[in-house]
C-alpha positions, 0 to 999 in steps of 0.5 A: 488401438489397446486391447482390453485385458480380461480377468477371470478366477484362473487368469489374466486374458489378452486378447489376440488380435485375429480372433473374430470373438472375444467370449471366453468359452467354457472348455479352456486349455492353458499352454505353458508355451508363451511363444508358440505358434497356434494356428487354429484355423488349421485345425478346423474345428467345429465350433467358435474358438478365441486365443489368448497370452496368459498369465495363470494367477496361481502361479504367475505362469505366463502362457496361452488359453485356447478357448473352445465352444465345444469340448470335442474341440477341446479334445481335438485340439489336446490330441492335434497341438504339439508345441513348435 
């Protein structure tokens, strides 16, 4: 099965194949790290979250968007992710 791309003003979203949603929430960090490992699960976070490879149009920077539900999960995804 292929997952479908998304395009949005800011970026060009693949879908991860874990995510239980396919939404892309309000509240988006893009990581400049393409291989990094995100584990949202362990964060535990309160609301509804989806990952994504990315590319930034701007730039064509490639990447990862973490989309959130909430922005305290926004913020405590900023305060708790470091890049492996």
């Amino acid at each position: 099965m292929t997952t479908q791309a998304i395009t949005t003003d800011l970026y060009k979203l693949y879908p991860s194949p874990r995510n239980e949603h396919r939404d892309v929430f309000a509240h988006q960090v893009f990581v400049p790290h393409p291989y990094a490992i995100i584990d949202l699960a362990i964060m535990e976070l309160a609301g509804r979250t989806t990952l994504f490879a990315a590319c930034r149009l701007s730039d064509m920077k490639m990447g990862q968007v973490v989309s959130f539900e909430l922005p305290a999960d926004r913020a405590k995804f900023e305060r708790l992710f470091t890049p492996d």
